[in-house]
Kinemage of the C-alpha trace (Angstrom):
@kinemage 1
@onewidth
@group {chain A} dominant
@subgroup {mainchain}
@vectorlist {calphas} color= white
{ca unk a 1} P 98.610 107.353 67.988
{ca unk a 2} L 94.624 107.435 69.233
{ca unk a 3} L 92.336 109.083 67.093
{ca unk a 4} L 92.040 112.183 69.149
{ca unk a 5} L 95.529 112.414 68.411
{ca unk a 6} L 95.366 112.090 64.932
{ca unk a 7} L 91.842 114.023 64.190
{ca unk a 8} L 93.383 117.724 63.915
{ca unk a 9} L 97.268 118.671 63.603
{ca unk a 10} L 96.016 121.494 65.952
{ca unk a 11} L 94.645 119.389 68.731
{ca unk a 12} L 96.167 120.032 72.400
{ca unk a 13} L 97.666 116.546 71.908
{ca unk a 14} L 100.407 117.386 69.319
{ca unk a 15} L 103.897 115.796 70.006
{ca unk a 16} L 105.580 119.340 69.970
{ca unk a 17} L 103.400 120.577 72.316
{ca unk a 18} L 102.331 123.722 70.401
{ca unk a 19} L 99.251 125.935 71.443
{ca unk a 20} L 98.913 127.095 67.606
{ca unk a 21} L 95.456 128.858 66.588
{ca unk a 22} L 94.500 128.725 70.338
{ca unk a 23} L 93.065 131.679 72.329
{ca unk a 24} L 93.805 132.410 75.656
{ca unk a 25} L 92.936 134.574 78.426
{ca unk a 26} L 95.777 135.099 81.103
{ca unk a 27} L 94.156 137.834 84.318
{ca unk a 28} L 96.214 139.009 86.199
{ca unk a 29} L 98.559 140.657 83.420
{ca unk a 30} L 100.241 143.579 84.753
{ca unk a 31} L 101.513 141.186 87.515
{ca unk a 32} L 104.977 140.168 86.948
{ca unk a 33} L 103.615 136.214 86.985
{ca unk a 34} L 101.144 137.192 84.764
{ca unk a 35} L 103.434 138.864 82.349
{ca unk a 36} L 105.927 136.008 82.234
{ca unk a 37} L 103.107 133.769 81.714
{ca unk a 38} L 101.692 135.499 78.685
{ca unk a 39} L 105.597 135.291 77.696
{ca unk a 40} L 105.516 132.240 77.865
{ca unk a 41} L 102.938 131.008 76.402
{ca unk a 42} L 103.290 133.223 73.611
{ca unk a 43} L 106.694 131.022 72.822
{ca unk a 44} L 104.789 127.926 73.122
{ca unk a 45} L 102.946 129.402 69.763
{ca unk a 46} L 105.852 130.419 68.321
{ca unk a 47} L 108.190 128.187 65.579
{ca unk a 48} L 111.700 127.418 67.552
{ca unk a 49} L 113.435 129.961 64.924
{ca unk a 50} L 110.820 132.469 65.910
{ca unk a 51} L 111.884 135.538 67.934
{ca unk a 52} L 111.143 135.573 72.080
{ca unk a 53} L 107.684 136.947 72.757
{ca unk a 54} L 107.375 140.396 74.025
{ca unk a 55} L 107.089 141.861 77.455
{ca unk a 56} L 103.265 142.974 77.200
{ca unk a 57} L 102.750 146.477 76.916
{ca unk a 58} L 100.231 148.551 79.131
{ca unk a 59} L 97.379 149.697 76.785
{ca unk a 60} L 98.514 148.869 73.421
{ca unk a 61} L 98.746 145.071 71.610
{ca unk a 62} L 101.662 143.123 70.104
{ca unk a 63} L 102.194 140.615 67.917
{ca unk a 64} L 104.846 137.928 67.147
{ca unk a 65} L 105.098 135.916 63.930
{ca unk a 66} L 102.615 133.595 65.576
{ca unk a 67} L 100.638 135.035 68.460
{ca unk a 68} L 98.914 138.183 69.150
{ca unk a 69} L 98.767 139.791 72.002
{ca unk a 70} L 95.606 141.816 73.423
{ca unk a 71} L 95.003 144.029 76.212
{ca unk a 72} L 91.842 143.907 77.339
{ca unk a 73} L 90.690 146.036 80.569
{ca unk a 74} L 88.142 143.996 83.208
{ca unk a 75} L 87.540 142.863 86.311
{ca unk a 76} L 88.223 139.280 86.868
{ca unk a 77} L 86.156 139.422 90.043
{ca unk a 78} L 83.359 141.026 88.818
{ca unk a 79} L 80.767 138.234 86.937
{ca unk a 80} L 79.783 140.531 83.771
{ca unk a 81} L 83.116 141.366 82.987
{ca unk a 82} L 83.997 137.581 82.691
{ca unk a 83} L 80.974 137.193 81.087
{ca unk a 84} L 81.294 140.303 78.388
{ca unk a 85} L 85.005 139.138 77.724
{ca unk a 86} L 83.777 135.303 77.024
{ca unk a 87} L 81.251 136.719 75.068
{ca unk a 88} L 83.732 139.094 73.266
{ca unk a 89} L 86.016 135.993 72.330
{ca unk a 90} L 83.804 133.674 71.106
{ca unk a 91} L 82.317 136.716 68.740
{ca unk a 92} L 85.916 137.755 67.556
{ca unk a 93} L 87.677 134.105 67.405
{ca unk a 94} L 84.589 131.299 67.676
{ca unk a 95} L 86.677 129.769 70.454
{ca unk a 96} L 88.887 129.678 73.842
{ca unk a 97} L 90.764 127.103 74.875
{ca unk a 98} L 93.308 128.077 77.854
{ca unk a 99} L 92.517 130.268 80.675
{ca unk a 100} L 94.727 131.329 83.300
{ca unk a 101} L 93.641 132.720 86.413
{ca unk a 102} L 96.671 134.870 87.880
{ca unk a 103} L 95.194 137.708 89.533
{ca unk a 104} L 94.445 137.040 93.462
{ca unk a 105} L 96.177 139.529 96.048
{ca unk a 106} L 98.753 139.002 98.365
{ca unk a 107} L 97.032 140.871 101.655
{ca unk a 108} L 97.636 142.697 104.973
{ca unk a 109} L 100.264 140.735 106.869
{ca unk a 110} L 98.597 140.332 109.813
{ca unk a 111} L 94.791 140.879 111.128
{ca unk a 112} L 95.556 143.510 113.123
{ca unk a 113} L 96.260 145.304 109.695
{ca unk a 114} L 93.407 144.309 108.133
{ca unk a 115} L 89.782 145.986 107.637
{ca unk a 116} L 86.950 144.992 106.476
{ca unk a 117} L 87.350 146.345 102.939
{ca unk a 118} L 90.636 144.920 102.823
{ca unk a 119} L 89.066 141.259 103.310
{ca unk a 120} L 86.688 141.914 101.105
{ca unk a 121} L 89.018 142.775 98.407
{ca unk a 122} L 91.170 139.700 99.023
{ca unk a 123} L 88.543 137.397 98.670
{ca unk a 124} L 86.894 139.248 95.447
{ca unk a 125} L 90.331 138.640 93.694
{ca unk a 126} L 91.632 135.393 95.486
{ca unk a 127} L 87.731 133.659 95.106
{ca unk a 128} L 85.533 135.253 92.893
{ca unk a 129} L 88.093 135.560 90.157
{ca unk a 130} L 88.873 131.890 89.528
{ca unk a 131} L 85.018 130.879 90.357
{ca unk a 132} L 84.262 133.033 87.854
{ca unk a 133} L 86.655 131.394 85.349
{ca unk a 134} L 85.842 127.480 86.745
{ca unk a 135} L 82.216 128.494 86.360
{ca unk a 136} L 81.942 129.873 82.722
{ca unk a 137} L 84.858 129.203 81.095
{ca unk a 138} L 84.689 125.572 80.258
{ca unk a 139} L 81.150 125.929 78.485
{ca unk a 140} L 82.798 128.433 76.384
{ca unk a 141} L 85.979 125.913 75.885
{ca unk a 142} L 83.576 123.214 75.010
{ca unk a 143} L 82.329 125.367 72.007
{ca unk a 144} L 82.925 123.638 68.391
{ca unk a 145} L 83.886 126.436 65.746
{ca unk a 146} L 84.611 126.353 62.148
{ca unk a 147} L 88.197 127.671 61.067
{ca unk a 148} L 88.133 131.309 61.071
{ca unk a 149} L 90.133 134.245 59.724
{ca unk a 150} L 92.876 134.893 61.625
{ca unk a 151} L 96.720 133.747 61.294
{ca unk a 152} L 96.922 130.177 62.185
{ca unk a 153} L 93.166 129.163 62.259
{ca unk a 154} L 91.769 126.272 62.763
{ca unk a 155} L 88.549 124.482 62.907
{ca unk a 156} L 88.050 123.011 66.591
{ca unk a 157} L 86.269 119.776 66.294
{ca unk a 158} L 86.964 118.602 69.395
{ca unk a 159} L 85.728 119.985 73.177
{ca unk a 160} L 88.662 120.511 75.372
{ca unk a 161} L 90.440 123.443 76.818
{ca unk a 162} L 92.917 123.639 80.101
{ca unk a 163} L 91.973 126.226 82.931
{ca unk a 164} L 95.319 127.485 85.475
{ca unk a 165} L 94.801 128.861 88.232
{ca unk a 166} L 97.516 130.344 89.968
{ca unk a 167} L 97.484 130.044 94.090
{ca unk a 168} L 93.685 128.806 94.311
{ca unk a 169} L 92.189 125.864 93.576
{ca unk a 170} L 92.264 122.554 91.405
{ca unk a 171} L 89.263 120.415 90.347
{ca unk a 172} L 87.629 118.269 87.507
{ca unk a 173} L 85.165 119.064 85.180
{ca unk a 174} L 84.107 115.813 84.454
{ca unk a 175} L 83.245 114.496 80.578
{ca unk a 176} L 83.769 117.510 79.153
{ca unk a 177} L 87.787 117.344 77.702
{ca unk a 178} L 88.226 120.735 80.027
{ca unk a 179} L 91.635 119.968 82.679
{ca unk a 180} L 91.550 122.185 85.560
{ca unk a 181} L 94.863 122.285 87.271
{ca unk a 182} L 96.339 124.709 89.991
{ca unk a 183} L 99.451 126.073 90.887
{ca unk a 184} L 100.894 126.971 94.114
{ca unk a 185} L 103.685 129.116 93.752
{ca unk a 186} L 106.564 129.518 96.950
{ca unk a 187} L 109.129 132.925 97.265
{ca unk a 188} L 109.044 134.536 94.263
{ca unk a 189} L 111.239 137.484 93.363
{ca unk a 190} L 109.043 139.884 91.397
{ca unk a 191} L 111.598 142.574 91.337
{ca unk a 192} L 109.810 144.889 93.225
{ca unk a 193} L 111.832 147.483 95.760
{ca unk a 194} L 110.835 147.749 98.987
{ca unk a 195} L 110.435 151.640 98.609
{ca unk a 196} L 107.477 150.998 95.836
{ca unk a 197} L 105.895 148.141 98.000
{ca unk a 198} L 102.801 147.786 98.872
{ca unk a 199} L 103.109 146.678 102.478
{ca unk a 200} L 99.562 145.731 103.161
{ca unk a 201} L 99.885 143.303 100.179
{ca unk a 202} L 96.401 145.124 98.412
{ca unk a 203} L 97.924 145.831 94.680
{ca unk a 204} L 100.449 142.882 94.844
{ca unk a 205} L 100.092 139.477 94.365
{ca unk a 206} L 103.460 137.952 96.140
{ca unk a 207} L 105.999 139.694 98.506
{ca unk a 208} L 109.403 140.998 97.284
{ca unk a 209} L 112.090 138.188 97.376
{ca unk a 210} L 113.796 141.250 99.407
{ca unk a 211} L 111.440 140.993 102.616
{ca unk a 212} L 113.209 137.814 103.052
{ca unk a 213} L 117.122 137.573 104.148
{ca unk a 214} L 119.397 135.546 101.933
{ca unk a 215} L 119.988 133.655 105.260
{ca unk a 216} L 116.087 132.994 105.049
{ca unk a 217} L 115.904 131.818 102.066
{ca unk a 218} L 118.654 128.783 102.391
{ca unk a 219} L 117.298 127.823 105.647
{ca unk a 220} L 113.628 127.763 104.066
{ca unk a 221} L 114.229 126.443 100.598
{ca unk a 222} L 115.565 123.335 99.259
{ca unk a 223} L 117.020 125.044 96.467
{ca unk a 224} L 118.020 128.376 98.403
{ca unk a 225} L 116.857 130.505 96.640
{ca unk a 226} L 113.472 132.618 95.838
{ca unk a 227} L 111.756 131.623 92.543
{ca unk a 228} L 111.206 133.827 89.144
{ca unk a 229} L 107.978 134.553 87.654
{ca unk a 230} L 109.083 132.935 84.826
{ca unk a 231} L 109.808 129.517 86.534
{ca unk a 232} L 105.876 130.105 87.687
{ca unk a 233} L 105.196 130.700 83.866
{ca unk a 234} L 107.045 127.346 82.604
{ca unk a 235} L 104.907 125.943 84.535
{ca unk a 236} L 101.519 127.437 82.973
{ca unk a 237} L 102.583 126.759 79.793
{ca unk a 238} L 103.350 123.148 80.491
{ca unk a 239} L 99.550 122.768 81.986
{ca unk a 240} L 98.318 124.877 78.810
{ca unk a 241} L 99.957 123.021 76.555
{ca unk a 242} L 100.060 119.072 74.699
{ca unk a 243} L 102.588 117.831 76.945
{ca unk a 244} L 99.956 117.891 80.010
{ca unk a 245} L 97.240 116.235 78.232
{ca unk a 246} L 96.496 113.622 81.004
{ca unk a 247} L 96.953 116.066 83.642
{ca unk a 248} L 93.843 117.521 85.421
{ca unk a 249} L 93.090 117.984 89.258
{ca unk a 250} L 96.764 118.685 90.305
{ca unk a 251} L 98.024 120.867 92.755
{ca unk a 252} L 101.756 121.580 91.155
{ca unk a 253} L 103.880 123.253 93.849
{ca unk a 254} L 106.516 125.632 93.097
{ca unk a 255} L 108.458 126.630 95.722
{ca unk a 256} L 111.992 125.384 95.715
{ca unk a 257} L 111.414 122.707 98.023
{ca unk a 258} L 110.084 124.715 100.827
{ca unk a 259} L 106.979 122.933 101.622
């Protein structure tokens, strides 16, 4: 065991792979990926005897026997929003160490569908969002703090963080301890019905498994089958977590084999 290893039993480098006394920020919330990923990484908090994380709510905060979860309104896309919430975390908890960019849009499905203010709003979610994040997020995770008071506190003495983002981009940010990892996610059944879908793709982030035959799906996927958000979420929390600790600059594709 290295010394980084070793320094602080709460240290993204613990064998279990806990995120205890961490704070995260997941966008993209009310998205079923972003939901499952909160999920998720909520359980990577919790004790194994500890009850499954709840589904988050819409405008009020939950809390398991490790984790608490808060709603907290912004833009992604907009840069004093990021700012003001960064700003709001390190006030309230000293620290952040995971953030997880899941907010971009899906988009018209053609050009002919498309206007101006619809390409403008795709790229404000799909760009600015996880600039915003790659941009001021890992000076904030590089922030030393003193334990504070709040269940499961704990001093961090040591820079690092991890930063997700979901469908964008991947990069390093060298000799700081921040990872910066992306994930590219395939057909993924959000459960939505066709008669509540958004068919120029401008308040969801993926398409309905459903716009895609069953016949489709086993022609175009290894596995034949569209994904879940929570096989998308697994993967977050594995890139959040310990167990990715040498992992940074990757491009982890999950789409059932269809690329």
């Amino acid at each position: 065991m290295t010394d980084i290893e070793s320094k602080s039993p709460f240290s993204p480098y613990r064998a279990d792979g806990k995120l205890y006394g961490f704070v995260c920020v997941v966008t993209g919330a009310t998205q079923p990926i972003g939901e499952a990923i909160i999920a998720e990484l909520a359980a990577c908090s919790n004790n194994p005897s500890s009850a499954p994380a709840p589904k988050l709510p819409s405008s009020t905060s939950s809390t398991t026997s490790n984790t608490k979860i808060i709603p907290y309104p912004f833009s992604p896309s907009a840069e004093d929003s990021t700012l003001g919430l960064i700003d709001d975390i390190l006030n309230a908890w000293g620290r952040l160490d995971v953030w997880v960019c899941s907010s971009g849009l899906l988009g018209p499905a053609s050009i002919a569908d498309t206007t101006p203010a619809d390409l403008q709003k795709c790229f404000e979610a799909n760009t600015y969002a996880p600039f915003f994040a790659l941009k001021y997020a890992p000076p904030a995770m590089g922030k030393l703090c003193e334990k504070r008071n709040y269940p499961n506190a704990e001093c961090k003495d040591v820079r690092y963080g991890s930063i997700v983002v979901v469908g964008s981009v991947a990069g390093v940010y060298g000799g700081t301890g921040i990872r910066i990892n992306c994930i590219s996610p395939g057909q993924i059944d959000v459960g939505v019905d066709l008669n509540n879908f958004d068919m120029r793709g401008m308040t969801a982030q993926l398409p309905p498994s459903s716009l895609q035959s069953k016949e489709a799906q086993k022609a175009n996927t290894s596995l034949e089958r569209a994904g879940l958000p929570t096989e998308v979420a697994r993967v977050a929390g594995f890139l959040a977590s310990g167990f990715s600790s040498y992992v940074t600059g990757a491009n982890l594709v999950v789409d059932g084999g269809a690329s």
